[in-house]
C-alpha positions, -999 to 999 in steps of 0.1 A, spaced: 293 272 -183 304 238 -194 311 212 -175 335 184 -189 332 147 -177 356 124 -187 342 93 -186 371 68 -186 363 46 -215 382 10 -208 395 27 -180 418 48 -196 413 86 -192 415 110 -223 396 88 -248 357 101 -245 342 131 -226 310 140 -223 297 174 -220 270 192 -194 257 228 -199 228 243 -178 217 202 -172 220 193 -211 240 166 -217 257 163 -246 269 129 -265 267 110 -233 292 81 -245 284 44 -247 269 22 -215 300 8 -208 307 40 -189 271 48 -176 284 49 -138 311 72 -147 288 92 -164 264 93 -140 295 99 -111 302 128 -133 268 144 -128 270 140 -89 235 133 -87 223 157 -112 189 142 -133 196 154 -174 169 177 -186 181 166 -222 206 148 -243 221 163 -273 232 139 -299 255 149 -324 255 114 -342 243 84 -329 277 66 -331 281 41 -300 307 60 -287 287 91 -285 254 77 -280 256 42 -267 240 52 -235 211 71 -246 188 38 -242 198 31 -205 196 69 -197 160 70 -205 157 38 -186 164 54 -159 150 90 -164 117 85 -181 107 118 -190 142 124 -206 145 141 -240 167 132 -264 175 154 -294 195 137 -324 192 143 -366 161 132 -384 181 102 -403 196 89 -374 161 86 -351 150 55 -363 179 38 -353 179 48 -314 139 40 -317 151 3 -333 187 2 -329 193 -34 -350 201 -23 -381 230 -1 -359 240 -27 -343 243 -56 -367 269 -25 -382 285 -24 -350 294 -59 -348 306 -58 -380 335 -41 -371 340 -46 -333 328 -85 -332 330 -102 -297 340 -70 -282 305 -53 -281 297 -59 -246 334 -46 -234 330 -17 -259 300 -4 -257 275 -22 -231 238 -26 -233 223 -6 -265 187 -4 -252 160 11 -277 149 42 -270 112 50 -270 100 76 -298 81 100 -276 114 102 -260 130 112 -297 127 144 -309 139 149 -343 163 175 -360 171 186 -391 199 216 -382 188 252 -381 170 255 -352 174 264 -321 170 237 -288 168 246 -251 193 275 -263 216 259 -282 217 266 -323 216 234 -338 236 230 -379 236 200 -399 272 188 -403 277 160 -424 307 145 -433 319 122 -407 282 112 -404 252 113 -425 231 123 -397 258 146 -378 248 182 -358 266 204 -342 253 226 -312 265 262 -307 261 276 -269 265 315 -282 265 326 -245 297 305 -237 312 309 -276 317 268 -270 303 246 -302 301 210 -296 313 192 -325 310 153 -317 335 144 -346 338 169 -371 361 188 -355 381 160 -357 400 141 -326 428 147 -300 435 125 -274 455 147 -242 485 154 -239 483 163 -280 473 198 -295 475 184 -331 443 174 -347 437 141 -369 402 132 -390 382 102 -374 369 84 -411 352 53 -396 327 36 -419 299 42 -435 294 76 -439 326 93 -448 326 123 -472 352 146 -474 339 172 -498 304 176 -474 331 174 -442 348 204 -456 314 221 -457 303 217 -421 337 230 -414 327 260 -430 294 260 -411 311 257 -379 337 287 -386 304 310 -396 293 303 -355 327 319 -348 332 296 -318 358 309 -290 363 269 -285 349 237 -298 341 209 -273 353 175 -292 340 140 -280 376 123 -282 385 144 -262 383 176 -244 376 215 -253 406 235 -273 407 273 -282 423 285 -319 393 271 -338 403 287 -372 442 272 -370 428 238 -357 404 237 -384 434 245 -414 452 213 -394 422 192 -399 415 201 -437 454 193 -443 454 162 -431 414 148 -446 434 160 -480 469 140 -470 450 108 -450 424 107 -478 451 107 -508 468 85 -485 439 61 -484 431 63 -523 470 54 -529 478 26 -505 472 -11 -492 452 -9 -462 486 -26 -442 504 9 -456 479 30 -447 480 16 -414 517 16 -411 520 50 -418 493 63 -390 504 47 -365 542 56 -370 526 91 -375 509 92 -341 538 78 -326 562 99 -336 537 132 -327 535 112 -294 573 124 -288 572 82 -280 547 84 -251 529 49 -260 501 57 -234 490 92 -254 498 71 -286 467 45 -274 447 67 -264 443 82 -303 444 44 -319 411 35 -288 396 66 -304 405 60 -340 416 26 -348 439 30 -377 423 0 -398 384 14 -393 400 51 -407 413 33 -435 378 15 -440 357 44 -441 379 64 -466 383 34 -484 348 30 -490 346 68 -498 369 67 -525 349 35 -541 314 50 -532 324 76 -556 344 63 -585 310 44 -590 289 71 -589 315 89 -615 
């Protein structure tokens, strides 16, 4: 059965959850929420973590974790390994886009060491979960697929929504963004024929195949919406989009922007959209 923890990112509930099945724990969110996390467990030592990307968000706190549990296993995609073993290279990203706000953000990113690691490459099977490769949001995304519960646990590709909402809207951060592979892993995650998919930002929702129809609408609208605009209109227009869907409830409306800030979706589309007219 899983377990959902919400671990109050910036103190503000409904932003990032963290998910525990049969003492797996799945995208165990950055440091800066470690004693939450760990509250959350109520004592319980991890057997594993599951990674679905190594995003800070998602996988900030893997370092610490093993920190404290030594003998902890993590399981994350082949390409994004070497950068929990040496994070730098991630983090000099990082603080590209977040700056001073690292520490407040995120916490302490502690290496993790590599006999700690164990590398994926999506088709198999880890302590009973099926494992897919899922690119799209992430070079290096998985999915896991818990076929005794019906629950997948999609990190991002299954896009993001913040409680109260029910509607569904593509997180397109930088560097990896590809819409034509996202649309794929959607397809690999409809062939699990999931009964619900467990989403990092933030919670688990039912109607799989009608949530997944929202999200390919609206990579096609945000992603012409991206290719035609100034990054100020692109902005604009999300965020008077999530506040309108917000029925004007500013507090659900921040919870989507600490999720997805509006100028790091444009970013990452942008830089889709010039990644490939070059390569055309």
């Amino acid at each position: 059965m899983t377990r959902e923890i919400d671990v109050q990112h910036l103190g503000r509930s409904g932003v990032i959850y963290a998910f525990v099945v049969d003492g797996l724990v799945i995208d165990p969110g950055p440091a800066s929420c470690l004693d939450t996390l760990l509250a959350g467990l109520d004592g319980e030592e991890p057997r594993a973590l599951l990674l679905t990307h190594i995003h800070l968000d998602h996988a900030g706190a893997s370092g610490v974790l093993v920190r404290r549990f030594p003998n902890l296993k993590i399981y994350v995609h082949e390409r994004g390994a070497p950068h929990l073993i040496d994070p730098s290279k991630l983090l000099n990203s990082a603080t590209r886009l977040y700056g001073d706000r690292m520490e407040e953000l995120w916490g302490e990113v502690a290496p993790v060491p590599a006999e700690n690691v164990i590398a994926l490459s999506g088709g198999e099977t880890v302590e009973g979960l099926q494992v897919a490769y899922t690119p799209g949001h992430a070079s290096h995304h998985v999915c896991y697929f818990d076929e005794r519960g019906g629950d997948a646990f999609t990190g991002d590709v299954a896009g993001v929504t913040t409680p109260p909402a029910r509607w569904v809207l593509p997180p397109t951060p930088p560097p990896d963004i590809d819409l034509e592979l996202w649309n794929d892993s959607l397809d690999t995650l409809l062939a699990w024929d999931p009964a619900r998919v467990c989403i990092t930002h933030a919670g688990a929702f039912g109607n799989v195949g009608e949530r997944v129809e929202e999200l390919r609408g609206a990579l096609a609208r945000f992603g012409e919406l991206a290719h035609d605009t100034t990054a100020e209109q692109f902005v604009t227009a999300l965020r008077a989009e999530v506040i309108e869907r917000s029925g004007g409830d500013a507090e659900a409306a921040e919870r989507f922007f600490q999720a997805g800030p509006p100028e790091q979706l444009y970013a990452g589309l942008e830089r889709y959209w010039r990644k490939r007219a070059e390569r055309e």
